[in-house]
C-alpha positions as a printed NumPy array, in Angstrom:
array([[ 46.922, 196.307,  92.442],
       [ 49.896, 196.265,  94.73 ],
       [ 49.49 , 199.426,  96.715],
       [ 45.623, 198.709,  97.606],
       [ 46.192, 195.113,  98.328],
       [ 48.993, 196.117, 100.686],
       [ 46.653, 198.003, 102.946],
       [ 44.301, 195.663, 102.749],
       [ 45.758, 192.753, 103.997],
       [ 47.444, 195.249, 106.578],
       [ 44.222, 195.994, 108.783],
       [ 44.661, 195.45 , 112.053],
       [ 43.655, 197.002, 115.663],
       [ 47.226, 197.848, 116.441],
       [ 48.813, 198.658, 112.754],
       [ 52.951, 198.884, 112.317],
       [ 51.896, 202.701, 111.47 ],
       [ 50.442, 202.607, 114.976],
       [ 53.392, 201.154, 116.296],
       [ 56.035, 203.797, 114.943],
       [ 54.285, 206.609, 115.801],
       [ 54.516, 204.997, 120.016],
       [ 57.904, 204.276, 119.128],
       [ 58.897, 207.998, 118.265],
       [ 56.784, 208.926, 121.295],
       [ 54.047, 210.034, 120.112],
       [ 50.475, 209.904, 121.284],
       [ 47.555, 208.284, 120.44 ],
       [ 43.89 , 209.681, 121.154],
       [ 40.872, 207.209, 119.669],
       [ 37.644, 208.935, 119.366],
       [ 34.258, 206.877, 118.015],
       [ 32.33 , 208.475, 115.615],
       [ 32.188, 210.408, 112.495],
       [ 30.764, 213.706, 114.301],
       [ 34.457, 214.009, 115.828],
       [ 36.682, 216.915, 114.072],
       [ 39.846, 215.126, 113.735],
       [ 41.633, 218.413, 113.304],
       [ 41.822, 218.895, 116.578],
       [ 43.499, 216.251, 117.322],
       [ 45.764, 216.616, 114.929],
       [ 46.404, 220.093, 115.51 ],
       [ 47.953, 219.092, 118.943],
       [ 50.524, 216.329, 117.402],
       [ 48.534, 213.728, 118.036],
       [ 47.305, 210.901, 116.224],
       [ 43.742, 210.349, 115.532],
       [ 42.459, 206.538, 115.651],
       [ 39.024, 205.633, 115.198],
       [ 38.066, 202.711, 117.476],
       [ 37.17 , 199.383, 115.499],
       [ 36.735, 195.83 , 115.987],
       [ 37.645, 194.431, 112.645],
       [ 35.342, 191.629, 113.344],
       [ 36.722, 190.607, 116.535],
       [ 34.5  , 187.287, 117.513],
       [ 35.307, 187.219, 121.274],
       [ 33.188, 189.287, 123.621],
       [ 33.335, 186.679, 127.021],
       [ 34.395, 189.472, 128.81 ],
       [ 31.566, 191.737, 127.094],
       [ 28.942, 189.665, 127.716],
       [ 29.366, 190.22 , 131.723],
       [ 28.688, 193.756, 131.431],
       [ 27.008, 194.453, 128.024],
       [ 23.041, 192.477, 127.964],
       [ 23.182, 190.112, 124.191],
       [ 20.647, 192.39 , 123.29 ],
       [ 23.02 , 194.935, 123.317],
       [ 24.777, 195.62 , 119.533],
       [ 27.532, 193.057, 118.925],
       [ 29.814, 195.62 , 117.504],
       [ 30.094, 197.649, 120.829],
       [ 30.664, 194.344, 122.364],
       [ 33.339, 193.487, 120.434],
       [ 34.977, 197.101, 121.233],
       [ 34.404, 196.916, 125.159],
       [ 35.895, 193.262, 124.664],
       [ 39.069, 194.857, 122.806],
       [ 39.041, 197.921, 125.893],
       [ 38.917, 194.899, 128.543],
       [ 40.951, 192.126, 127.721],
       [ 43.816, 194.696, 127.042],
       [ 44.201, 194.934, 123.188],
       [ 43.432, 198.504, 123.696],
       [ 45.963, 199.425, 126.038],
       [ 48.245, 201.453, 123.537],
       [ 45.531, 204.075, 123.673],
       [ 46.589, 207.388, 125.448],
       [ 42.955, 208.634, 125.697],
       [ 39.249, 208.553, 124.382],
       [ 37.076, 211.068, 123.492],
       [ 33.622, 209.895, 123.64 ],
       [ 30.519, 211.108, 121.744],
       [ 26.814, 210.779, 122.357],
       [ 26.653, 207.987, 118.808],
       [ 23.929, 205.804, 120.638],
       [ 22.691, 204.241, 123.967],
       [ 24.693, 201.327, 123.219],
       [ 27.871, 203.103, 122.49 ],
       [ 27.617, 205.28 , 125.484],
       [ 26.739, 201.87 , 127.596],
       [ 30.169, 200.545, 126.059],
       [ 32.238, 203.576, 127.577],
       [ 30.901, 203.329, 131.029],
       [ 31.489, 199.446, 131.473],
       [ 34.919, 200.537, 129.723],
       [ 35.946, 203.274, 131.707],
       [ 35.05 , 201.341, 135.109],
       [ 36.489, 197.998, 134.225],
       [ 39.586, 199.845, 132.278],
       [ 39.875, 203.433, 132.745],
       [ 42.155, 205.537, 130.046],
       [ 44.629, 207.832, 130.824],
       [ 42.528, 210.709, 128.617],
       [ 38.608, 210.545, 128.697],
       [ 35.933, 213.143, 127.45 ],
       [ 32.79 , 213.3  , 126.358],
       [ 31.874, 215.608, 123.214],
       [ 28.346, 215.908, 123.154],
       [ 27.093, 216.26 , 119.831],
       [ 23.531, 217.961, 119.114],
       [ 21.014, 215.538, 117.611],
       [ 19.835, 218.539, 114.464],
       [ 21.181, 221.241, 113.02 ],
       [ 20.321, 224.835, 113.942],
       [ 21.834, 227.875, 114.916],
       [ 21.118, 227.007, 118.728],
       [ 22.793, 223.817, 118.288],
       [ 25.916, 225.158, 116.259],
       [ 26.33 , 227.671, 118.956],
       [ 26.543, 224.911, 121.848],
       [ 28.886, 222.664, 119.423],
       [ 30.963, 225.227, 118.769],
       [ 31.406, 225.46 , 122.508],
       [ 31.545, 222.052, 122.865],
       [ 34.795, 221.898, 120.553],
       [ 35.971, 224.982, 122.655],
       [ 35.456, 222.801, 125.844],
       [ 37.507, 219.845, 124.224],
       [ 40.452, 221.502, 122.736],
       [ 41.169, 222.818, 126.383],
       [ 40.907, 219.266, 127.9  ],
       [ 42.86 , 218.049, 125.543],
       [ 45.868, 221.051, 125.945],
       [ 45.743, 220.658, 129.198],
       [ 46.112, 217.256, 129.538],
       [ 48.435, 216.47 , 126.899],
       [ 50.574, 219.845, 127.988],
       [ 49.899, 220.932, 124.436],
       [ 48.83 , 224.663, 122.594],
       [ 46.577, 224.484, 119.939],
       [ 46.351, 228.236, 118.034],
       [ 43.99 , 228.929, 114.902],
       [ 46.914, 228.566, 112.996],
       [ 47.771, 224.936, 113.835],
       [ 43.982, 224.31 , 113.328],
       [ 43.361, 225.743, 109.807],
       [ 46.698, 223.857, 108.842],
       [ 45.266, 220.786, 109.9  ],
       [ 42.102, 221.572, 108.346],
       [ 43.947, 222.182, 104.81 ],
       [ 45.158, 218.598, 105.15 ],
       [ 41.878, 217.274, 106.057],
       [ 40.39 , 219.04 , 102.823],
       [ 43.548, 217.174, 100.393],
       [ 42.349, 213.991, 101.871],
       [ 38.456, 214.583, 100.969],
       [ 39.378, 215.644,  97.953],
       [ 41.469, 212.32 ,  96.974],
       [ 39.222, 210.502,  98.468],
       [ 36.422, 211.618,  95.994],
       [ 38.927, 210.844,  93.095],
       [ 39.281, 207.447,  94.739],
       [ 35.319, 206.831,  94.722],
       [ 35.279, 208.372,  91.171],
       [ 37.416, 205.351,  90.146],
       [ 34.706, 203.107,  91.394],
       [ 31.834, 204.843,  89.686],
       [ 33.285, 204.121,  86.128],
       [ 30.839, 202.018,  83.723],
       [ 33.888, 199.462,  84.492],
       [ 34.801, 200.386,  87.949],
       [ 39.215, 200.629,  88.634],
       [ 38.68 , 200.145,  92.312],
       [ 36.039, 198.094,  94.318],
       [ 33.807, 198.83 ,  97.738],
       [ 36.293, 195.952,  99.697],
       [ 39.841, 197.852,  98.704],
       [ 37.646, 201.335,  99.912],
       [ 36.739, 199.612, 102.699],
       [ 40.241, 198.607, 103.752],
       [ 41.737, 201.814, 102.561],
       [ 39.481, 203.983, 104.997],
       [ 39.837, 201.584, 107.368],
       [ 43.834, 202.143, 107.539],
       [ 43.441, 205.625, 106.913],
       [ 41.646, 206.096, 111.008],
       [ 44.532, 204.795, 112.133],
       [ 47.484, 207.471, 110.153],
       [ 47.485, 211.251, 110.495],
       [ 46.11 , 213.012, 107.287],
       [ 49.279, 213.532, 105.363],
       [ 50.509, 210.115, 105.262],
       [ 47.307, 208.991, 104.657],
       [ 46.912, 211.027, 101.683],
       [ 50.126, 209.953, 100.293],
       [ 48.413, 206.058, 100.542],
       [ 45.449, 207.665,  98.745],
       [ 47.385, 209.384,  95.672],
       [ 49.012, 206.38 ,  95.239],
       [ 46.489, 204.189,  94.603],
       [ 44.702, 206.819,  92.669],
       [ 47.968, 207.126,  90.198],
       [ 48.442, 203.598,  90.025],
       [ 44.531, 203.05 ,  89.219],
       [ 43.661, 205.538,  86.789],
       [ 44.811, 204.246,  83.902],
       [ 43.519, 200.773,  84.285],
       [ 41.179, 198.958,  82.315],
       [ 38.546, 197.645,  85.265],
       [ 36.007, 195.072,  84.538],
       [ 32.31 , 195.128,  84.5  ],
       [ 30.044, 194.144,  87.437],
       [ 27.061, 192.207,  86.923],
       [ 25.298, 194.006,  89.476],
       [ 26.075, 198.021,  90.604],
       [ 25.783, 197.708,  93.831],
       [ 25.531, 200.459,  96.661],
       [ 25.771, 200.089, 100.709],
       [ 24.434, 201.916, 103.29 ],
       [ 23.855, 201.244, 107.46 ],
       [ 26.05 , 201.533, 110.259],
       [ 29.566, 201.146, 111.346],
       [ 30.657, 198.214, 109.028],
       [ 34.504, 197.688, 109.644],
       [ 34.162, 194.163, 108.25 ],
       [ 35.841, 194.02 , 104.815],
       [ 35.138, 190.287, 104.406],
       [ 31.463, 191.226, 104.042],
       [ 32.538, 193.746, 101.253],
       [ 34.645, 190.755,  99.731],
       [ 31.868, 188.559, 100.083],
       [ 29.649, 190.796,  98.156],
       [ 31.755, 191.077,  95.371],
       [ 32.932, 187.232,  95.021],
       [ 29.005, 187.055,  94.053],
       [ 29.719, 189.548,  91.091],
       [ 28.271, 192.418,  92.705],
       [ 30.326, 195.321,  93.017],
       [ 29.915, 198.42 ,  95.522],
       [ 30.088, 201.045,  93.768],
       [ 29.062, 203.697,  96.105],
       [ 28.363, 203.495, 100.029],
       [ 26.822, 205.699, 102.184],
       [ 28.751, 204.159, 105.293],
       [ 30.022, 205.399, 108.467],
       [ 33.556, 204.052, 107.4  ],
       [ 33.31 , 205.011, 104.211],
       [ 31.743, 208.082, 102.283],
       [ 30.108, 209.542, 104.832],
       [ 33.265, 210.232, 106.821],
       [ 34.84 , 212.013, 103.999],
       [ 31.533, 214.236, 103.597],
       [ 32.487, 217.831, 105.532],
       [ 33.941, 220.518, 103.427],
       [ 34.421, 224.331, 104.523],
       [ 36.693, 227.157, 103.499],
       [ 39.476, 227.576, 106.057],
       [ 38.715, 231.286, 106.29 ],
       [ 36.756, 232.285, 109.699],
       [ 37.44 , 231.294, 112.797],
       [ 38.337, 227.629, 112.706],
       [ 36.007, 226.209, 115.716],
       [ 33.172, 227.957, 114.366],
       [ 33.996, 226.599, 110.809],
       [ 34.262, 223.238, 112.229],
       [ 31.547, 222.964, 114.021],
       [ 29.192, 223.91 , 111.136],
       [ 30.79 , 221.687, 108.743],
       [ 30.344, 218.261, 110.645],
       [ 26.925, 219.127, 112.169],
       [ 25.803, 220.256, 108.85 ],
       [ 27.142, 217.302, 107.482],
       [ 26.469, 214.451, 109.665],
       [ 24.521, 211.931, 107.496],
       [ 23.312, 209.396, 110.477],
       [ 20.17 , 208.136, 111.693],
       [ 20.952, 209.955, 115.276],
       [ 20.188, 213.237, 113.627],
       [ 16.258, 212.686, 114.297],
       [ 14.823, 215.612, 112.369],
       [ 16.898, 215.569, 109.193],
       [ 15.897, 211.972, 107.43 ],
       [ 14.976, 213.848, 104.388],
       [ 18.133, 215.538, 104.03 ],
       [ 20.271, 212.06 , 104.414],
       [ 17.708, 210.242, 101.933],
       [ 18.251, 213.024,  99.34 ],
       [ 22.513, 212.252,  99.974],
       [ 21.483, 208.56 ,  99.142],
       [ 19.718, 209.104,  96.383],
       [ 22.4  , 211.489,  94.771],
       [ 24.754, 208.8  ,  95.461],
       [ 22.694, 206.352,  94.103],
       [ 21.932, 207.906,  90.856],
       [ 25.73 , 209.419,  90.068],
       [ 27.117, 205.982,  90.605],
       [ 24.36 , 204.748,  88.198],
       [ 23.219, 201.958,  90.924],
       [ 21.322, 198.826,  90.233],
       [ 20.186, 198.527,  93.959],
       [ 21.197, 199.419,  97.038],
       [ 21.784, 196.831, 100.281],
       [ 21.259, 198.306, 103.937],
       [ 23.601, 196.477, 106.006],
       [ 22.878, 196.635, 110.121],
       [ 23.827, 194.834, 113.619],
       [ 21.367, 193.534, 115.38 ],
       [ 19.751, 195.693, 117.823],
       [ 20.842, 198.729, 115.876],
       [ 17.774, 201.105, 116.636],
       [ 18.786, 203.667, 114.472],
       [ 19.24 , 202.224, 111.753],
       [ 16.5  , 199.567, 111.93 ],
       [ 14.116, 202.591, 111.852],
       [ 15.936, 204.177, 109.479],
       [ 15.72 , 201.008, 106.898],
       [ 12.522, 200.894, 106.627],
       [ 12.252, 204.551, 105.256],
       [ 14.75 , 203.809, 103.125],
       [ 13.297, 200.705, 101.634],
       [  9.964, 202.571, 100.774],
       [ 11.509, 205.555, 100.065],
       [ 13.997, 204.545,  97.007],
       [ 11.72 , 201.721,  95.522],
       [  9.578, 204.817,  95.044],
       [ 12.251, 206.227,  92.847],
       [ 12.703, 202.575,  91.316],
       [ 15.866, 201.596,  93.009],
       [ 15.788, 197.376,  94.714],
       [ 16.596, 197.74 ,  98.066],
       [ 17.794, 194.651, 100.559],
       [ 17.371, 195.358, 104.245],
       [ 20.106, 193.082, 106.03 ],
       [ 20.002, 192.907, 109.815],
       [ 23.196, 190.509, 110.761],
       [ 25.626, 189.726, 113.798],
       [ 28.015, 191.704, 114.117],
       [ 31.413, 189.031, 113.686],
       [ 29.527, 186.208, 113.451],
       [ 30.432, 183.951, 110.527],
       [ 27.7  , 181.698, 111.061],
       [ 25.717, 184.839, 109.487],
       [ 27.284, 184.659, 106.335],
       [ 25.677, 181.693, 104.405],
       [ 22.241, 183.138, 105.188],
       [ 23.199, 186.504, 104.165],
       [ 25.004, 185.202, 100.693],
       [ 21.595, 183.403,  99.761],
       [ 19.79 , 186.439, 100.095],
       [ 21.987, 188.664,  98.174],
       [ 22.087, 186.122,  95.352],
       [ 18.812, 186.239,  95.403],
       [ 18.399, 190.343,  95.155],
       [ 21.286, 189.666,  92.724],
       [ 18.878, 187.232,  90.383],
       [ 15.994, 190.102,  91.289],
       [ 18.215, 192.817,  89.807],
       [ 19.446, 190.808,  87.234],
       [ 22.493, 190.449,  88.009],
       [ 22.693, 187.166,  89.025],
       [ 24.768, 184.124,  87.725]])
């Protein structure tokens, strides 16, 4: 369990991967949701870092700008743009997530401004229309970003990247296949941390991370959960949640998670012209509550989760004050018991560890429900 454990207990804002790459001068360009093509970045030598808070407590500095009722993750990010931590950053690309994350940026950007900033504004469904003014939207930020960064991006350097990007989807799917098993090799917290690392590394290093921990947990024997668990809500970069979970005896076998599965979910041939190819791929692809007219199409990606990972119920894990998915929960909820599938809505802090004794009783108790309790 070496090479996962490594990782794990390696998570951190500013990672010694992180710290190499400034070393070497190179540059670093953080972007905030899933809906971002990471190619692009790539494709112009730069690395790609998700923003995260890694359950960061503080938000004193937050809290002068951001309103309580404001989601405690984005407060925890501003917090980590304001007091500094952030600093290594050479630029942000922004994208139209939710209120509160766009809220975030602007107290950010006045308070702290980066070197880089730009806003890709992603369309809300998926149409023809709306690929056409993505595509042009991509168009709009590769420029910004070549001319900024002094930079040339051709289709060449894209589709490379984009070959990468399909080798670490690919292991990635091996990875969750290991979890699946009847006795699962891998479990939801080592995921967690492993995609967690991985949105801090350009794509071939981190698929070397990911074949390694595939090779080295193939072969082994795993051990059988007492409850098959499955996740699904919003940005959840807290792996001690995940470990908390699983002390219980429940094991995540499948999530439908921002920083998990659902950022591996865009595939495409590389034939075409790349922008185009792009933009279809993530739009079409883009499993979140902020796509308003396409709930049926994300329930139906739950459910086939649900069912191939043979799931005996699925928790939906949100912040407080998380619109989207609080809506979105309660669909959920009465759409899978309808297919007989338990479902726990949890709305939590974001951080807060005062949370997690009220949380642990409830998921015993869905635990017991299931049957899979002590």
């Amino acid at each position: 369990m070496s090479v996962s454990l490594g990782v794990q207990e390696q998570a951190a804002i500013l990672t010694d991967y992180v710290v190499d790459w400034k070393d070497r001068g190179g540059k670093v360009l953080a972007y905030t949701c899933v809906s971002m093509p990471i190619e692009i970045i790539e494709a112009a030598g730069l690395l790609p870092y998700r923003l995260k808070a890694l359950g960061h407590p503080d938000t004193y500095l937050a809290d002068g700008e951001l309103s309580p009722l404001n989601c405690s993750f984005c407060r925890s990010c501003l917090q980590l743009g304001m007091d500094g931590t952030y600093n290594f950053l050479d630029g942000i690309i922004e994208s139209n997530g939710c209120d509160h994350m766009r809220v975030m940026f602007e107290n950010w950007r006045r308070v702290n401004e980066p070197g880089f900033f730009h806003y890709l504004k992603v369309p809300h469904f998926f149409g023809e229309d709306s690929l056409e003014y993505f595509e042009g939207e991509l168009e709009l930020l590769k420029e910004a970003i070549c001319e900024h960064f002094s930079v040339e991006v051709s289709d060449a350097d894209l589709t490379a990247a984009m070959e990468r990007q399909q080798e670490v989807r690919r292991m990635f799917r091996e990875l969750c296949s290991l979890r699946r098993r009847e006795r699962p090799a891998v479990n939801g917290s080592e995921v967690l941390a492993l995609t967690i690392n991985g949105s801090s590394m350009r794509s071939e290093d981190f698929l070397e991370v990911l074949s390694g921990v595939v090779e080295e947990r193939e072969g082994a024997p795993g051990e059988t959960p007492r409850a098959r668990l499955m996740l699904c809500g919003a940005a959840t970069d807290e792996v001690k949640w995940f470990e908390e979970i699983e002390r219980m005896g429940g094991l995540i076998v499948a999530d439908a998670q921002c920083f998990g599965a659902r950022a591996f979910c865009q595939d495409y041939d590389t034939g075409g012209d790349p922008l185009r190819v792009l933009a279809e791929s993530y739009l079409a692809n883009l499993f979140c509550p902020r796509m308003y007219t396409e709930y049926d199409k994300r329930r139906d990606f739950i459910l086939q989760t649900a069912r191939r990972a043979n799931v005996e119920g699925v928790i939906v894990l949100y912040n407080k004050f998380c619109d989207l998915h609080g809506v979105d929960a309660v669909l959920l909820r009465r759409d899978l018991a309808e297919e007989g599938i338990p479902v726990l809505i949890l709305e939590k802090e974001y951080s807060a560890r005062a949370d997690i004794g009220r949380v642990k009783t409830r998921i015993q108790a869905f635990m017991e429900r299931i049957g899979g309790g002590a």
